[in-house]
The first five atom37 places (N, CA, C, CB, O) and aatype in JSON, in Angstrom:
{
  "aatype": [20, 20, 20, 20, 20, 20, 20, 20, 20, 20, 20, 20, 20, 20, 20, 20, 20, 20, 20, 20, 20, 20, 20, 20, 20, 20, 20, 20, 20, 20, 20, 20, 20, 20, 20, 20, 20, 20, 20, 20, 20, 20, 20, 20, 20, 20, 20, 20, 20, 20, 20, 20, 20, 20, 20, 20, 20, 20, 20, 20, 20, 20, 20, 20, 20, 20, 20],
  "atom_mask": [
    [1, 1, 1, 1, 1],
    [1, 1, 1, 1, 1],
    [1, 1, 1, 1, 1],
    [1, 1, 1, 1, 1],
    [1, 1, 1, 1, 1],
    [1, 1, 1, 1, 1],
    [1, 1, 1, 1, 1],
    [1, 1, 1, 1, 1],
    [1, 1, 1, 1, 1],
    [1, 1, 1, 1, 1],
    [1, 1, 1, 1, 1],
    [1, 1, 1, 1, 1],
    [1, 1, 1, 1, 1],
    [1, 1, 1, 1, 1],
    [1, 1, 1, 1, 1],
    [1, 1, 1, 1, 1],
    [1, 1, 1, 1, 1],
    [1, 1, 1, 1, 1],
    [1, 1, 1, 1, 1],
    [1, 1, 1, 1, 1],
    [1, 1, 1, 1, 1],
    [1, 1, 1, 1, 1],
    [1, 1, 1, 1, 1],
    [1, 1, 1, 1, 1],
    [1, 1, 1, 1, 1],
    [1, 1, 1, 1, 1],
    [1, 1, 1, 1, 1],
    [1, 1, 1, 1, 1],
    [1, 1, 1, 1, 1],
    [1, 1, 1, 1, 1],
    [1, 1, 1, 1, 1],
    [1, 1, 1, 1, 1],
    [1, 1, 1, 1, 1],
    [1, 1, 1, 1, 1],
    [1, 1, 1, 1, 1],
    [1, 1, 1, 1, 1],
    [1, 1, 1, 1, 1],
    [1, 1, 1, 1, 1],
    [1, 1, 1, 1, 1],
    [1, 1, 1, 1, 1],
    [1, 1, 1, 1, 1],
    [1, 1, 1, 1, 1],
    [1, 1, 1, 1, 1],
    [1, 1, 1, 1, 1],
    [1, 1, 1, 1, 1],
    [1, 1, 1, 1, 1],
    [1, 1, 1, 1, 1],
    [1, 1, 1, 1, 1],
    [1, 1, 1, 1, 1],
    [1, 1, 1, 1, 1],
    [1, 1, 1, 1, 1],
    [1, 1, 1, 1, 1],
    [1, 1, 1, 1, 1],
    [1, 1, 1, 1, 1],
    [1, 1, 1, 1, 1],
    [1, 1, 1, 1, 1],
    [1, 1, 1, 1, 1],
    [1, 1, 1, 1, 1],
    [1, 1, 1, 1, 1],
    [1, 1, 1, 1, 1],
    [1, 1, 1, 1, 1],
    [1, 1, 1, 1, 1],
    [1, 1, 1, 1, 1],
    [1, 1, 1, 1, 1],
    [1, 1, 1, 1, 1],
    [1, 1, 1, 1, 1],
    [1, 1, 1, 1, 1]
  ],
  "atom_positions": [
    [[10.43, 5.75, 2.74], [10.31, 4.57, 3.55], [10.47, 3.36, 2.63], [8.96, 4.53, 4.32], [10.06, 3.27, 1.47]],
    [[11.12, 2.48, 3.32], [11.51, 1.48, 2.47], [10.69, 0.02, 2.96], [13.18, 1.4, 2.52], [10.74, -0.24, 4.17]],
    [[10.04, -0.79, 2.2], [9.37, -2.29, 2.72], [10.4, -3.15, 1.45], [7.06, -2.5, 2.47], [10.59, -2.85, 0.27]],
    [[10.94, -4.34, 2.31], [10.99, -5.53, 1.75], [10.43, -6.73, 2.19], [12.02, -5.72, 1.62], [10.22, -7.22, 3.3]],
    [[10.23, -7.12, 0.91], [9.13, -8.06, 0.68], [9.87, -9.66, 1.03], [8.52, -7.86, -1.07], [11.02, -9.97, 0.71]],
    [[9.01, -10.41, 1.66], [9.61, -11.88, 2.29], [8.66, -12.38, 1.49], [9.6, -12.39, 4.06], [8.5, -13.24, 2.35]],
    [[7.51, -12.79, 0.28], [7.31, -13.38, -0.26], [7.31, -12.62, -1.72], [6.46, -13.94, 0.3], [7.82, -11.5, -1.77]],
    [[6.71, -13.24, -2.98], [6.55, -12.15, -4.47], [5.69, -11.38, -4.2], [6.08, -12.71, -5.93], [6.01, -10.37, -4.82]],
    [[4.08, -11.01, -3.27], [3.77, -9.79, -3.07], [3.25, -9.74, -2.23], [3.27, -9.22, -3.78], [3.1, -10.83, -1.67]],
    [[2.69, -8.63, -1.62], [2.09, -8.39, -0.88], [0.53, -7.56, -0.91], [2.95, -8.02, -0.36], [0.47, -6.5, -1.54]],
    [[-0.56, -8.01, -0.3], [-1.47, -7.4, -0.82], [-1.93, -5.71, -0.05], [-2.53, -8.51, -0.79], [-2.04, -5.42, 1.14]],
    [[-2.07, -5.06, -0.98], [-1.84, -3.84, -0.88], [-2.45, -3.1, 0.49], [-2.31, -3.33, -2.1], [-1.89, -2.11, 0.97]],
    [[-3.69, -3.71, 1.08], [-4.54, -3.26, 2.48], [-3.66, -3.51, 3.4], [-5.95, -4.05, 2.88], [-3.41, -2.79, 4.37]],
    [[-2.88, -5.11, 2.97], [-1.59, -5.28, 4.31], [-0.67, -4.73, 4.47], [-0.89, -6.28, 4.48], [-0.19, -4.59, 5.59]],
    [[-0.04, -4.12, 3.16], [0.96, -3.73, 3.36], [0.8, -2.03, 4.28], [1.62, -3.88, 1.96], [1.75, -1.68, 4.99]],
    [[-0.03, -1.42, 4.19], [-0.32, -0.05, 4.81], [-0.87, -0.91, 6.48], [-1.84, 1.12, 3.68], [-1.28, -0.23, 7.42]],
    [[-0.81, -2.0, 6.53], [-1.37, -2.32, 7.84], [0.04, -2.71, 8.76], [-2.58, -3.66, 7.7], [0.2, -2.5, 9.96]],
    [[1.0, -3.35, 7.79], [1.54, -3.7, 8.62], [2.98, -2.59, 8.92], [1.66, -5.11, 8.28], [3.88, -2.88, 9.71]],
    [[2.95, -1.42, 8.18], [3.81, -0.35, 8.02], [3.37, 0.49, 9.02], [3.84, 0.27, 6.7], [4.03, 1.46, 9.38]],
    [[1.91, 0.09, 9.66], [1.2, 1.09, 10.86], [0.92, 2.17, 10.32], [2.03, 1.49, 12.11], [0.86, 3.2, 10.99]],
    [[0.6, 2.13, 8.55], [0.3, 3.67, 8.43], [-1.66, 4.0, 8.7], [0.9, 4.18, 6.5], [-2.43, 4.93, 8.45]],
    [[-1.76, 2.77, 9.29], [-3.51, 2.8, 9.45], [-3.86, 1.88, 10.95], [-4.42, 1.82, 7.77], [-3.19, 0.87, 11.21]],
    [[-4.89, 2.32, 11.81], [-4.83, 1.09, 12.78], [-5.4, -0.02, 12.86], [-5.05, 1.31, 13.72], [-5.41, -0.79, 13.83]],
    [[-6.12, -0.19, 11.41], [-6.52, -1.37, 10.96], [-7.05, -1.89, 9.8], [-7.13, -1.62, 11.57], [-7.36, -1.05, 8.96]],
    [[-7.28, -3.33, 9.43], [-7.17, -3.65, 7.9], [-8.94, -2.85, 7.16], [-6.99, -5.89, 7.72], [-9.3, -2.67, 6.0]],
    [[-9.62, -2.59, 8.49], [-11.11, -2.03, 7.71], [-9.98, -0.32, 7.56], [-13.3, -2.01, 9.2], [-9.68, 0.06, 6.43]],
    [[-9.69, 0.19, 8.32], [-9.26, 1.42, 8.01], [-8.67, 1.55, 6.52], [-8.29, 1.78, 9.02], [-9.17, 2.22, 5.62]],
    [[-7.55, 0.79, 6.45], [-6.68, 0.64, 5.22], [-7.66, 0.55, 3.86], [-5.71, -0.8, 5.4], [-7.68, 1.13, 2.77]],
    [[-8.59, -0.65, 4.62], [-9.42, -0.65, 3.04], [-10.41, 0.74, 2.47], [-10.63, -2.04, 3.12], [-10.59, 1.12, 1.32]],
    [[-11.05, 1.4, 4.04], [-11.46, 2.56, 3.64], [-10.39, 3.52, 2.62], [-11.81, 3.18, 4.93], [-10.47, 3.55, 1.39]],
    [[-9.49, 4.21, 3.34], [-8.96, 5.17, 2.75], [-8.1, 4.71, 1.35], [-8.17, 5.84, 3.79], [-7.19, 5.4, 0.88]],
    [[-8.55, 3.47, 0.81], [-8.3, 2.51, -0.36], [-9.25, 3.35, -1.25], [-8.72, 0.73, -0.14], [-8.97, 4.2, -2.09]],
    [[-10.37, 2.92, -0.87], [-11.64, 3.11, -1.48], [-11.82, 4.34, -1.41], [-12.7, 2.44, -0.97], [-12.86, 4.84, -1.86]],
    [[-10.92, 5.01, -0.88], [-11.44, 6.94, -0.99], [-10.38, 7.56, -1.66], [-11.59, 7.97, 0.68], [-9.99, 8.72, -1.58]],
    [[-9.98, 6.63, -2.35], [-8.64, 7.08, -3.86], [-7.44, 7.72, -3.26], [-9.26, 8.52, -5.23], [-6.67, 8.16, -4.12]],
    [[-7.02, 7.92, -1.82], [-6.4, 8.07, -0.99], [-4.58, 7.61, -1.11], [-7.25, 7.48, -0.13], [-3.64, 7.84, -0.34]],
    [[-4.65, 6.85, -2.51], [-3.46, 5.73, -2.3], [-3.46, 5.85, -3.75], [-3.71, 4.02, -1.49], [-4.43, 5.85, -4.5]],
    [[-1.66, 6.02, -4.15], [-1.54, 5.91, -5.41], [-0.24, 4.69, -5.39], [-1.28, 7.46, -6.13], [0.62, 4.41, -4.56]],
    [[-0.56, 4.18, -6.65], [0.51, 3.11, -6.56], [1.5, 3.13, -7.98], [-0.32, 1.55, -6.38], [0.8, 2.67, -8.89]],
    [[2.63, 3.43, -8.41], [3.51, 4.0, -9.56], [2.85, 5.13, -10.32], [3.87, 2.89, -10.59], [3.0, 5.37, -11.52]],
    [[2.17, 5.71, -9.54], [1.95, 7.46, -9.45], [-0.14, 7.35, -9.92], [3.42, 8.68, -11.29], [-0.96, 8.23, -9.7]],
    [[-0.4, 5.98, -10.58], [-1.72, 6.29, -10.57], [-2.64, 5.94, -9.06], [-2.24, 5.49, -11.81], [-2.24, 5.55, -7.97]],
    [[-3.62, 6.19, -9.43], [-4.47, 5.85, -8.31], [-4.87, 4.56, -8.16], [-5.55, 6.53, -8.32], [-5.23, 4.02, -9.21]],
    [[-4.93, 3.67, -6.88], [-5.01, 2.67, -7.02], [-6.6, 2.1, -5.95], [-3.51, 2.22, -6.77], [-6.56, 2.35, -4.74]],
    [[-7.55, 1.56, -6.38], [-8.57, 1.22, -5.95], [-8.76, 0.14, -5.39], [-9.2, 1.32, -6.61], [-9.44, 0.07, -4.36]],
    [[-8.29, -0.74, -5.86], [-8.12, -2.43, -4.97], [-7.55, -2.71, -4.16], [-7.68, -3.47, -5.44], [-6.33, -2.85, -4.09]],
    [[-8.41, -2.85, -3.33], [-7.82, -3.41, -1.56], [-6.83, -4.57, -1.76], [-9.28, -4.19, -0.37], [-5.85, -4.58, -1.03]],
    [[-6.99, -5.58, -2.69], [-6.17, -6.08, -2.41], [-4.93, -6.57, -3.68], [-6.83, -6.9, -1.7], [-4.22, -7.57, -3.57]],
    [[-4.91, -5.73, -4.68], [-3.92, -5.62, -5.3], [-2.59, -5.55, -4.83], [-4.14, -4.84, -5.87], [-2.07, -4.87, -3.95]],
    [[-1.97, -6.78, -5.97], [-0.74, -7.16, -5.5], [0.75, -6.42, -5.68], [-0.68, -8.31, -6.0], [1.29, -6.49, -6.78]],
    [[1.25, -5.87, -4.86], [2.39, -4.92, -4.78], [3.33, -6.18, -4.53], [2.34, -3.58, -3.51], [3.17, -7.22, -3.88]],
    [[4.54, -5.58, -5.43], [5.39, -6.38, -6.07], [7.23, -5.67, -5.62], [4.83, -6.3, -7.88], [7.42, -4.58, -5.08]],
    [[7.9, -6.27, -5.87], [9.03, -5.67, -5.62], [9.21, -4.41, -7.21], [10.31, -7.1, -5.4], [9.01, -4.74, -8.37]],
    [[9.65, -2.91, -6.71], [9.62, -2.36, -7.83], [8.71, -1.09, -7.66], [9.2, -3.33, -8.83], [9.1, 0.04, -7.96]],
    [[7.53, -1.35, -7.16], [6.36, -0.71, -6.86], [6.61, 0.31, -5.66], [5.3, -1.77, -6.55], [7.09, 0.06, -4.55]],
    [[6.0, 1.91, -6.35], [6.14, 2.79, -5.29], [4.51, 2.72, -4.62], [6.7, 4.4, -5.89], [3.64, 2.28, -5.38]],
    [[4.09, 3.13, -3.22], [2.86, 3.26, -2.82], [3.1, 4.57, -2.49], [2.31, 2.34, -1.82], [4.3, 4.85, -2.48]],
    [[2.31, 5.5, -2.21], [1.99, 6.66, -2.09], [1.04, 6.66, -1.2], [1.72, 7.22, -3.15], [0.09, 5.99, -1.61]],
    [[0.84, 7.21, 0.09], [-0.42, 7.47, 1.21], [-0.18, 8.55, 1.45], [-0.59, 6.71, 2.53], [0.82, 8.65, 2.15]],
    [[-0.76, 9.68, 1.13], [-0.69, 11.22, 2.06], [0.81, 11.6, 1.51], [-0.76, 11.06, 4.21], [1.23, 11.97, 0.41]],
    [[1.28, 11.39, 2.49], [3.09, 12.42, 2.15], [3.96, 11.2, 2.67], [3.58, 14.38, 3.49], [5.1, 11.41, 3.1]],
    [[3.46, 10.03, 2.63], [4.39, 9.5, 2.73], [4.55, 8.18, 1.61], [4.41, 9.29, 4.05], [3.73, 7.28, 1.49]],
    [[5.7, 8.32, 0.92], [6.23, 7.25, 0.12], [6.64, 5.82, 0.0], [6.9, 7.58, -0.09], [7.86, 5.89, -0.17]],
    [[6.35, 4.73, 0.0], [6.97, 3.57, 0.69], [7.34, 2.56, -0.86], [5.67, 2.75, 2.04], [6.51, 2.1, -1.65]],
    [[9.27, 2.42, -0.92], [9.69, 2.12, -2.06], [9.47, 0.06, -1.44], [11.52, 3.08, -2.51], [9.67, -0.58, -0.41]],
    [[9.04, -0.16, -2.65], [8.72, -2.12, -2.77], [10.23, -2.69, -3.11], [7.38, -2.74, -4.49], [10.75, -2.91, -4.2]],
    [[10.56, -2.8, -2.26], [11.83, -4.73, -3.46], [12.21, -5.45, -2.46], [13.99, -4.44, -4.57], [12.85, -6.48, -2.65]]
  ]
}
């Protein structure tokens, strides 16, 4: 899955919010916080860390490439 970005980033709870891979921004931040989400293959803990063009996210089995 592919996201492009309309500003330099996006913060990482939104971006799984607005891809609909969650049905909402408390959801997103949970399964944040339950190491659930890797971001250029490590694990990523901050809700709202900034994903950048470049950046792979990782949720479950699904992949979503950043630029």
């Amino acid at each position: 899955m592919k996201y492009i970005l309309n500003d330099e980033y996006i913060e990482l709870y939104k971006l799984l919010k607005v891809l609909d891979l969650v049905d909402s921004g408390a959801e997103a931040k949970l399964i944040i916080a339950d190491g659930h989400v890797r971001r250029n293959g490590e694990v990523e803990l901050r809700k709202r860390a900034k994903i950048r063009s470049g950046d792979i996210v990782e949720v479950a089995d699904v992949v979503i490439e950043v630029s």
